[in-house]
C-alpha positions, 0 to 999 in steps of 0.5 A: 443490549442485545446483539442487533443493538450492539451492532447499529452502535458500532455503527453509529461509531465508524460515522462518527470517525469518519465524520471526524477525520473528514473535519480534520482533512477539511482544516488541513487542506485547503483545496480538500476543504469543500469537498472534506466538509461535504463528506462529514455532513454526510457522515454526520447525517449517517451517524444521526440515522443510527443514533434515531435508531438507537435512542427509538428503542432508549438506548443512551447514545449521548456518551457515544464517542469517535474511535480515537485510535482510529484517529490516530492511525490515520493522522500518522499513516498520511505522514507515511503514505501521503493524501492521495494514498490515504484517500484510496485508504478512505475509500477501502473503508468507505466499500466496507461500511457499505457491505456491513450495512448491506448484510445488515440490511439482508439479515433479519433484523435490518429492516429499518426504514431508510437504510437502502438509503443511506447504502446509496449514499455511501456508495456515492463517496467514491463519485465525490472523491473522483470528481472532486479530488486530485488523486495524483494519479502520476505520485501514487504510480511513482510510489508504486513502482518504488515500491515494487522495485524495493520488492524485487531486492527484498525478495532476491538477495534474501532468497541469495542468502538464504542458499549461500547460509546453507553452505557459507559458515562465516557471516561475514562472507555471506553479507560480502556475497549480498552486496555483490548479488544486491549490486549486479541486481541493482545494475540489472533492474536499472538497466531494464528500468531505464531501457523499457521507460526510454521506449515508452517515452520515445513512443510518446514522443513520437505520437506527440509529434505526428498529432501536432506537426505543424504546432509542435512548439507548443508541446516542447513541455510536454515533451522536455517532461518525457524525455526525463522519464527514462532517468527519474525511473531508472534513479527510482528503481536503484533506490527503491532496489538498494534499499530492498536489498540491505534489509536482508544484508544487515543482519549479516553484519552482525549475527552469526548465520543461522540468527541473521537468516531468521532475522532476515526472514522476519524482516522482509516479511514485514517489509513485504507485507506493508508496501504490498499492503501499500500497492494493494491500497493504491489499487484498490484491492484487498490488502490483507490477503495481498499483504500476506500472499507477498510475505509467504512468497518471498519466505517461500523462496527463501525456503527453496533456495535454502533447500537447495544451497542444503542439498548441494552441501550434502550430496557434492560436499560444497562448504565455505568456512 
């Protein structure tokens, strides 16, 4: 099997994955079900335009099976992110195929009869899922905003630490420090939470009122559902902060200092890593690159601040024991 073949068969195996996990989506949820099936039958149409291809030049495809691990993942990554997430996922690799198909299409082998056809049809996924399904806009917002509040913590008390371990010997008293630095921020990013969605909210309210001055009973709902806003999101940026913030702290607790800041370091690096691949995803932009980009960022300023702890423990003689 010479390249060329090798590649339609890879092909010829995302269908069939995607064909599957849409089946599965369909059994799973209800209001998904038509719009699930209608996808698979296109995916099931695409792998049988790579299977014709194949099986023209005697290529066996009968054996020919889904990517189970695939499968797999995405059965437990919904769990994680939820359905409008996973959608947004879908979609990523929905692009992806289609730029395969169309550097496979440019190059010199991918004259075959038909494609330009099924690229068109790839692209005409993303008008299926706006069209025919609730993304919960306002849910993934919410998880981004989470998301992004449990970055703030992540990145400023490891950064905190990492200066206070170049000139606090106790491990003890370093964690002790994090958890005054994680409350102040706390405070900090609750109070600037609460102060610019109370704005928002009283603008909306305002509007609301103007536009409907003589109906205004009618949107009591609407504005009873604005009035709220300022609390859940000033109740959402202290978890998601609190939570960004023990991850660094923990190690603390129960390593000696120069163990717990490198433990810490790879910690928030994961953890950066995946809810900035989560906000990548929910935006519809590179997740990798951005994934990465965050992680060095917040290693990055754990190294500064380390530096600089450093530098005021050798020039001026500043330690802790």
């Amino acid at each position: 099997m010479n390249y060329d073949q090798k590649m339609r068969l890879s092909f010829l195996r995302d269908e069939l994955t995607d064909m599957t996990f849409y089946i599965y989506l369909s059994n799973r949820f209800n209001d998904m079900r038509e719009t699930m099936i209608k996808l698979s039958k296109i995916e099931r149409k695409h792998s049988e335009f790579w299977r014709k291809s194949l099986e023209s030049e005697g290529i066996e495809t009968k054996n020919v099976t889904p990517r189970r691990l695939k499968i797999i993942f995405l059965k437990i990554i919904i769990l994680f992110i939820g359905r409008s997430l996973t959608i947004n996922l879908l979609e990523h690799g929905e692009y992806s195929s289609i730029i395969k198909y169309k550097n496979y299409m440019e190059s010199s082998n991918g004259n075959i009869k038909g494609l330009r056809e099924l690229i068109t049809e790839e692209m005409q996924h993303e008008d299926i899922f706006e069209s025919d399904i609730d993304r919960s806009a306002q849910k993934i917002d919410r998880s981004r905003d989470f998301l992004y509040g449990m970055s703030d913590g992540l990145v400023e008390v490891l950064a905190a630490l990492a200066g206070l371990t170049a000139i606090i010997d106790n491990h003890i008293l370093i964690a002790l420090s994090g958890v005054v630095i994680g409350i102040s921020g706390t405070f900090s990013m609750t109070l600037g939470a609460y102060l610019s969605q109370k704005t928002e909210s009283d603008y909306k309210i305002t509007r609301i009122k103007k536009i409907n001055i003589f109906n205004i009973k009618n949107e009591s709902k609407r504005i009873d559902e604005y009035k709220k806003e300022a609390n859940s999101s000033a109740l959402a940026t202290a978890i998601s902060y609190v939570i960004g913030a023990v991850i660094p702290i923990l190690p603390f607790v129960f390593l000696y200092k120069y163990y717990a800041i490198m433990l810490s370091v790879f910690l928030v690096a994961m953890a950066q890593g995946i809810s900035n691949s989560i906000i990548s995803l929910s935006m519809g932009i590179a997740i990798i690159k951005n994934a990465i980009r965050a992680s060095m960022l917040a290693l990055g300023a754990a190294l500064v601040t380390f530096l600089i702890g450093y530098m005021f423990h050798i020039v001026f003689h500043i330690s802790v024991i």
